[in-house]
matplotlib code that plots the C-alpha trace (Angstrom):
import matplotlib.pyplot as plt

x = [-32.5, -30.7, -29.9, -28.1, -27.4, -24.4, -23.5, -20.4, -18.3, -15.6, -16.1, -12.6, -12.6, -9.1, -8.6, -10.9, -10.5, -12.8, -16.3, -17.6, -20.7, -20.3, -22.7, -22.8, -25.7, -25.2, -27.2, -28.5, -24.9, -23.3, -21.9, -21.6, -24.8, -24.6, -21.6, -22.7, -23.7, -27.7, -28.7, -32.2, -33.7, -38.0, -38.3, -34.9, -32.8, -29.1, -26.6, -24.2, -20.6, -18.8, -15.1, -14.4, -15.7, -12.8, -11.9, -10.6, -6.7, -4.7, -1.1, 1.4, 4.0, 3.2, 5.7, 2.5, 5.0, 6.6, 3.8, 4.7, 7.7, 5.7, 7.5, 10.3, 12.6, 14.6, 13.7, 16.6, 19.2, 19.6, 18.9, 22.1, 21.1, 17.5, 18.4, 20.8, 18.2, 15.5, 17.8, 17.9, 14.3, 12.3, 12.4, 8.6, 6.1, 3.6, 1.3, 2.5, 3.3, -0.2, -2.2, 0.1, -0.7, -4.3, -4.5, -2.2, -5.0, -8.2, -6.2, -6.0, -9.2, -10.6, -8.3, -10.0, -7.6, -8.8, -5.6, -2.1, 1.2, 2.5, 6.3, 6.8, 10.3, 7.9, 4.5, 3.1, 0.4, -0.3, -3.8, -4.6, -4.5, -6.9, -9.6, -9.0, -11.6, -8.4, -6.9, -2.8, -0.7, 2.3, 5.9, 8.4, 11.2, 14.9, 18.3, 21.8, 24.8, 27.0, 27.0, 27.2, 23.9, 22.0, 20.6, 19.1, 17.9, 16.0, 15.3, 13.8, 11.5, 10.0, 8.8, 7.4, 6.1, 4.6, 2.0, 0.8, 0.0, -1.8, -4.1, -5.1, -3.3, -1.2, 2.5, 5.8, 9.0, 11.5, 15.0, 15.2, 17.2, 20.9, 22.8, 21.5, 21.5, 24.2, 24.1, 23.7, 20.6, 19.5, 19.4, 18.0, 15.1, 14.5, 14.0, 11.7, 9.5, 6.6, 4.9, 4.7, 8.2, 9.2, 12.8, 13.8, 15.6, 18.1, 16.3, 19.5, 22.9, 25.2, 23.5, 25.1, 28.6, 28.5, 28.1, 29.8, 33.5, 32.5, 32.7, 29.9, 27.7, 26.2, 29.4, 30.7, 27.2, 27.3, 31.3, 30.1, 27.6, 30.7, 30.2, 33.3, 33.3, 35.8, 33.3, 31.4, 32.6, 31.9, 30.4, 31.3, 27.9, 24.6, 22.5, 19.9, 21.6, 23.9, 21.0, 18.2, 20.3, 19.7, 16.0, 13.4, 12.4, 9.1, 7.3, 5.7, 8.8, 7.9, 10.7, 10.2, 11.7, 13.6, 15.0, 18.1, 17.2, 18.3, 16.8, 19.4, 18.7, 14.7, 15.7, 18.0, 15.7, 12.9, 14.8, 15.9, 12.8, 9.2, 7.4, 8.2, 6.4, 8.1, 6.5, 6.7, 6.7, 7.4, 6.5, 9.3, 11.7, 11.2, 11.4, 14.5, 16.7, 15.0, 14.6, 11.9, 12.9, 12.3, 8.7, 8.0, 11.4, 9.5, 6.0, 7.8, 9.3, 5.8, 6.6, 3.9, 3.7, 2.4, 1.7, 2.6, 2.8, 6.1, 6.1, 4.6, 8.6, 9.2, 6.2, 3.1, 0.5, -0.8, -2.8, -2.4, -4.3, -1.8, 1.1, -0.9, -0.7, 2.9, 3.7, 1.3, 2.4, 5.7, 5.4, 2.0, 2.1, 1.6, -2.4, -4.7, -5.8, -2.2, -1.9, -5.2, -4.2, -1.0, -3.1, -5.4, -5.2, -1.9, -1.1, -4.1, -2.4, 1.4, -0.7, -2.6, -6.2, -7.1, -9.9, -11.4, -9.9, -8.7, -11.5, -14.7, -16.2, -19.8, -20.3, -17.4, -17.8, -18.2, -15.2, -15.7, -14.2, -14.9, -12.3, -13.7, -12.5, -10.3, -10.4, -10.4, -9.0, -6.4, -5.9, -5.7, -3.9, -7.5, -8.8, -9.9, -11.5, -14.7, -15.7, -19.0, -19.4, -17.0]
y = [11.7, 12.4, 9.0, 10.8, 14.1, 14.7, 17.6, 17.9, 19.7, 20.8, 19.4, 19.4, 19.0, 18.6, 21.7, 24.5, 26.3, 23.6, 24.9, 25.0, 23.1, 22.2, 19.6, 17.1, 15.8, 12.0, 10.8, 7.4, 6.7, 7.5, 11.0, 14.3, 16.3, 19.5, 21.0, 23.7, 24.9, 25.1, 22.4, 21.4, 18.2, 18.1, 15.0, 14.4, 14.7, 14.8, 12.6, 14.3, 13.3, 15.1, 16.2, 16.3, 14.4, 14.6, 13.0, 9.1, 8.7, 8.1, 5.8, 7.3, 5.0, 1.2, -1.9, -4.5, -7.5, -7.0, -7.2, -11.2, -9.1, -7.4, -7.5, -9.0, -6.4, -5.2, -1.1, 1.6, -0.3, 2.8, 1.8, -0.3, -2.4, -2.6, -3.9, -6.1, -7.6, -7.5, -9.9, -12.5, -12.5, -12.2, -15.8, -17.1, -19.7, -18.4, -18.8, -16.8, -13.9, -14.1, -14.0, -11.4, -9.1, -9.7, -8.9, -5.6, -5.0, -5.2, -2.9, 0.2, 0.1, -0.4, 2.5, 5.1, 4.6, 4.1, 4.6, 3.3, 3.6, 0.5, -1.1, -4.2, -6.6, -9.0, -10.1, -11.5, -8.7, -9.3, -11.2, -9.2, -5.9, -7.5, -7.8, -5.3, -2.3, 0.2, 1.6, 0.4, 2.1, -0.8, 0.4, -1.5, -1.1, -1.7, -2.3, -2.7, -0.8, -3.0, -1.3, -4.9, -6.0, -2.8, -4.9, -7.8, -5.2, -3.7, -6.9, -8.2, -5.3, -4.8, -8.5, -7.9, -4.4, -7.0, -9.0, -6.3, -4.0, -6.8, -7.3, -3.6, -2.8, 0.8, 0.3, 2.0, 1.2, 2.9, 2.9, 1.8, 4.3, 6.7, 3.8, 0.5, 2.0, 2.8, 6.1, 3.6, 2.0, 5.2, 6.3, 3.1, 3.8, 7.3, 6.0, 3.2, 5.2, 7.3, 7.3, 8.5, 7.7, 7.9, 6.8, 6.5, 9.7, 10.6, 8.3, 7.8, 10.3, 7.5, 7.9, 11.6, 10.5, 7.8, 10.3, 13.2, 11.2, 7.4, 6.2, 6.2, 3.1, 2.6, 2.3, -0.4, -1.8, -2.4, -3.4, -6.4, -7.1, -7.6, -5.0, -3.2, 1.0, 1.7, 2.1, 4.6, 8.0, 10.7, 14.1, 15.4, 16.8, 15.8, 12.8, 14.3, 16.8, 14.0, 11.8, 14.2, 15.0, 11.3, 11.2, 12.7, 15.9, 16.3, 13.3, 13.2, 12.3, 11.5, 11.7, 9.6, 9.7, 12.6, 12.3, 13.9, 16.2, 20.0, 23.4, 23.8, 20.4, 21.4, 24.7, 22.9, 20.0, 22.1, 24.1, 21.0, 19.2, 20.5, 18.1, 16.9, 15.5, 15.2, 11.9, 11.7, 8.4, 9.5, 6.2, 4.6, 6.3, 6.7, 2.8, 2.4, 5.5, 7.2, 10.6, 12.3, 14.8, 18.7, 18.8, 22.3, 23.3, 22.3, 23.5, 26.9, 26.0, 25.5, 22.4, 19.2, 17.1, 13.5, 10.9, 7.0, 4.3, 2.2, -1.2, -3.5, -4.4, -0.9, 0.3, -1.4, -0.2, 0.9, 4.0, 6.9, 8.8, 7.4, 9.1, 12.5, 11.8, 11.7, 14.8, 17.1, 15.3, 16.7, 19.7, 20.9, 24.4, 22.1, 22.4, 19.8, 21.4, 20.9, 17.6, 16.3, 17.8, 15.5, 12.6, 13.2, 15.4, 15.7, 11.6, 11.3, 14.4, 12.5, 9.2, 10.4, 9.7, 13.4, 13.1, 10.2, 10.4, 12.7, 15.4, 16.1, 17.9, 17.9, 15.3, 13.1, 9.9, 9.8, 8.4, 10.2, 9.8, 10.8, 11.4, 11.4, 12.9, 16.3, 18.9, 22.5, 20.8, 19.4, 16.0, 13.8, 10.4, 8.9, 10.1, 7.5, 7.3, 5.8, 5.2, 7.2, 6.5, 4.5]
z = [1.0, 4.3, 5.9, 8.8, 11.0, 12.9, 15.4, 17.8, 20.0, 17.4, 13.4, 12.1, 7.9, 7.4, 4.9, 6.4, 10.2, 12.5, 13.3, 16.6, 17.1, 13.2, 11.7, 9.1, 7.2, 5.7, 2.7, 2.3, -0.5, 3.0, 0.9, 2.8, 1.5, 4.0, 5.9, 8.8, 12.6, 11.6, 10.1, 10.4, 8.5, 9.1, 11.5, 11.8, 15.4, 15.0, 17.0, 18.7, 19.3, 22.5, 21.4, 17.7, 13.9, 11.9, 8.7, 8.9, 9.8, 7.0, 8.1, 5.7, 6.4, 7.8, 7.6, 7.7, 7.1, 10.1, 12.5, 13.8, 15.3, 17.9, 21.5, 19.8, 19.4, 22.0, 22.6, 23.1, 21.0, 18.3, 14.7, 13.9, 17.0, 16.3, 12.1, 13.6, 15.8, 13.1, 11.0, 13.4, 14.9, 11.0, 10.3, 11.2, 9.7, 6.9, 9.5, 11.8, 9.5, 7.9, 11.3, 12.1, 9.1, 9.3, 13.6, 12.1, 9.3, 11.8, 15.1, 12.1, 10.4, 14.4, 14.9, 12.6, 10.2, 6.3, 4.1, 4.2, 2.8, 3.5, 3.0, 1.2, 1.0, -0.4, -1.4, 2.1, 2.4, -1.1, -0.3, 3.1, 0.9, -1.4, 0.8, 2.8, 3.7, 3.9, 1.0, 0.4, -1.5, -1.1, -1.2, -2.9, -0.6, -2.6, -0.8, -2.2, -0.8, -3.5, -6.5, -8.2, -6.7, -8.0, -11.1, -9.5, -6.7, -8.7, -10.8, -8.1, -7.1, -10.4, -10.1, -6.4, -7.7, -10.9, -8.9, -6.8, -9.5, -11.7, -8.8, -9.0, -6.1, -6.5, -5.9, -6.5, -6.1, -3.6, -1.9, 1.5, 3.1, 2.4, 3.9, 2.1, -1.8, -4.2, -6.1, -9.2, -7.2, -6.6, -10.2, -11.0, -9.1, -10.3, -13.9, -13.3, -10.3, -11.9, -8.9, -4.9, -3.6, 0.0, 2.1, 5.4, 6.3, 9.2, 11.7, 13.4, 13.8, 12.9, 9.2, 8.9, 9.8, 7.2, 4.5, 6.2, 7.7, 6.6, 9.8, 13.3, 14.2, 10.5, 8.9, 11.7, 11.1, 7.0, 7.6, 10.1, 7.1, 5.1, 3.1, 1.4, 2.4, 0.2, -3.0, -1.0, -1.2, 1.9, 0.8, 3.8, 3.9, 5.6, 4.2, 3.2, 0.8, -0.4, -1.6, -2.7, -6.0, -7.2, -6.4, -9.4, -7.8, -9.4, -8.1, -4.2, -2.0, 2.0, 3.9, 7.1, 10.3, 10.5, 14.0, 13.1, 10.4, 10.9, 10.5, 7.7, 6.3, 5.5, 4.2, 1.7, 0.9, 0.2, -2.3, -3.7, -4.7, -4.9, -3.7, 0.0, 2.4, 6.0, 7.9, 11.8, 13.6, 17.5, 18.8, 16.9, 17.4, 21.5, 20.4, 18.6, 19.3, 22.5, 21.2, 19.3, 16.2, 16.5, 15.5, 16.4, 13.6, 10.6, 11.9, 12.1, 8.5, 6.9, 5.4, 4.6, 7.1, 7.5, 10.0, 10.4, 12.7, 11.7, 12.2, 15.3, 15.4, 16.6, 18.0, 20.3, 18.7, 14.8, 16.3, 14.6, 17.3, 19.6, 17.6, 17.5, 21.8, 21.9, 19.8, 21.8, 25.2, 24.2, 22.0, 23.3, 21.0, 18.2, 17.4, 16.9, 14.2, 12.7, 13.7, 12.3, 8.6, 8.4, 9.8, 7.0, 3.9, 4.0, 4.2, 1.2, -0.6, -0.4, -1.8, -4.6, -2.8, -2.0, -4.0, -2.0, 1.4, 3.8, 4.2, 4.8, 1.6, 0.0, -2.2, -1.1, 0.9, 4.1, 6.1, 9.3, 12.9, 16.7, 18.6, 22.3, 25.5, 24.5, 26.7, 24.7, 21.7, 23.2, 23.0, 26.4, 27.2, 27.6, 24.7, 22.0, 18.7, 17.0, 13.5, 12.9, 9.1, 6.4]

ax = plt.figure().add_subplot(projection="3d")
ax.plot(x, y, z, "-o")
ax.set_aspect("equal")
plt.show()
């Protein structure tokens, strides 16, 4: 029995072209039982929703543990200034951290968002992920530039990765970035990962001349950390093509960030592994390094793209519509038809949830979204969202 009939301006699906004046018809297990323009039900008027229904947002890369740091963090510092900073300001009681993550929790799902991939140092999202209405997919992040720490590293994630798993919460364990992990770190990680894997890629210049000269701001960084350079050897190559070698190539890999990531450096990436996904998080990095990467370069490349909001230590808000504002504020060519697919199928696609998130398809649930206020499908700074079904 239809519970429910939907009609708008512009019905975006997520995988098929959006259909002007498209409609939706809800059954009473909330599952989509009709897709279409002329859809009548006897008795039955339809609400209609000005601007756009779209699938619900999906965050594909979140640091939830981090949200007590919010205002904290000084902005425009570049990376090596804002992990310096992030080091000294982490330290807080359990109860701020856990109030933190739980405020974090409610502003996303408020925010139309209903999946996230989610970074973990530790298990203090353990229980808000348990009760949670959105779907985590929890990261293990692993760090240790010391080749002799590479064991417990990765000691220590397998028991973090341990207790999220036994409570039925999906998990995987992952390096932190080109800069904090040893080659042997990184071929640790590619033996004991069987799942999605992601790592934070060229988010700052500095990471390129570590691996290209062995020098720039992140070498001075990891040298004040008093950490030895000399058992890191230069490639005198970009990161990216440096790194991707050690990393299983046949597994989901998200690269996030990006800031500094080249024309060249896709084209070589994507013939190196066969499953990327490239995740943008503009807000972040107007945050930490003032600049924004070259969105339009990989749209032109055809590569999969994603959507995530960082951390509340480097950004002010967990919006995910808010993200999709600042890339069309500044690249305006790129579509909102575009940028809807990376904030939905794409993100479920990269997290193994295609089959229950990320698009509107008969027969799957319903996690729908308005997104109010765009003019001509385009989307405006006023322009907010509202949780139709979930």
């Amino acid at each position: 029995m239809i519970k429910r009939l939907l009609k708008t301006d512009w019905l975006f699906t997520g995988k098929e072209a959006p259909l002007k004046k498209g409609m939706l018809a809800i059954d009473e297990n909330n599952t989509i039982a009709d897709i279409g323009v002329d859809i009548e039900i006897d008795g039955m008027e339809f609400e209609y929703f000005k601007g756009a229904l779209c699938p619900s947002f999906v965050n594909a890369h979140c640091h939830l543990e981090l949200s007590h740091l919010k205002g904290k963090i000084s902005e425009g510092k570049q990376l090596d200034g804002f992990i310096k900073e992030l080091q000294q300001e982490r330290t807080a009681s359990d109860e701020e951290i856990q109030a933190a993550i739980t405020n974090a929790d409610q502003q996303m799902l408020m925010n139309g968002i209903i999946a996230v991939g989610d970074i973990s140092n530790g298990i203090s999202s353990l229980q808000q992920k348990k009760k949670s209405k959105m779907h985590y997919h929890t990261f293990v992040e692993l760090f240790a530039f010391d080749p002799d720490q590479a064991e417990n590293s990765l000691s220590h994630g397998k028991n973090i990765y341990t207790q999220y798993t036994k409570e039925g919460l999906p998990a995987s364990i992952v390096p932190h970035s080109p800069y904090s992990v040893s080659e042997k770190l990184f071929n640790a990680i590619s033996l004991v990962n069987d799942g999605p894997m992601c790592i934070h890629n060229q988010e700052t210049e500095a990471e390129n001349a570590l691996y290209q000269l062995k020098e720039g701001r992140i070498a001075e960084m990891l040298t004040s950390f008093g950490l030895q350079l000399e058992q890191f050897s230069a490639s005198q190559k970009n990161s990216l093509a440096s790194y991707l070698p050690l990393l299983r190539s046949n597994k989901p890999l998200q690269l996030v960030h990006n800031t500094f990531t080249s024309f060249t450096d896709i084209q070589v990436a994507e013939e190196m592994h066969s499953d990327l996904y490239w995740c943008f998080c503009p807000k972040a990095n107007q945050y930490i390094e003032r600049r924004l990467p070259n969105i339009p370069q990989f749209v032109k490349s055809g590569v999969k793209c994603t959507l995530g909001t960082d951390s509340l230590a480097s950004n002010h808000t967990l919006s995910i519509l808010e993200e999709m504002k600042c890339i069309q504020k500044a690249y305006p060519t790129i579509s909102l038809e575009t940028l809807i697919q990376w904030a939905t199928v794409n993100g479920a696609e990269f997290l193994g949830i295609e089959k229950e998130y990320g698009s509107i398809e008969l027969g799957k649930k319903a996690n729908v979204i308005a997104l109010s206020r765009l003019k001509e499908k385009v989307i405006r700074q006023d322009c907010d969202v509202e949780i139709v079904c979930a």
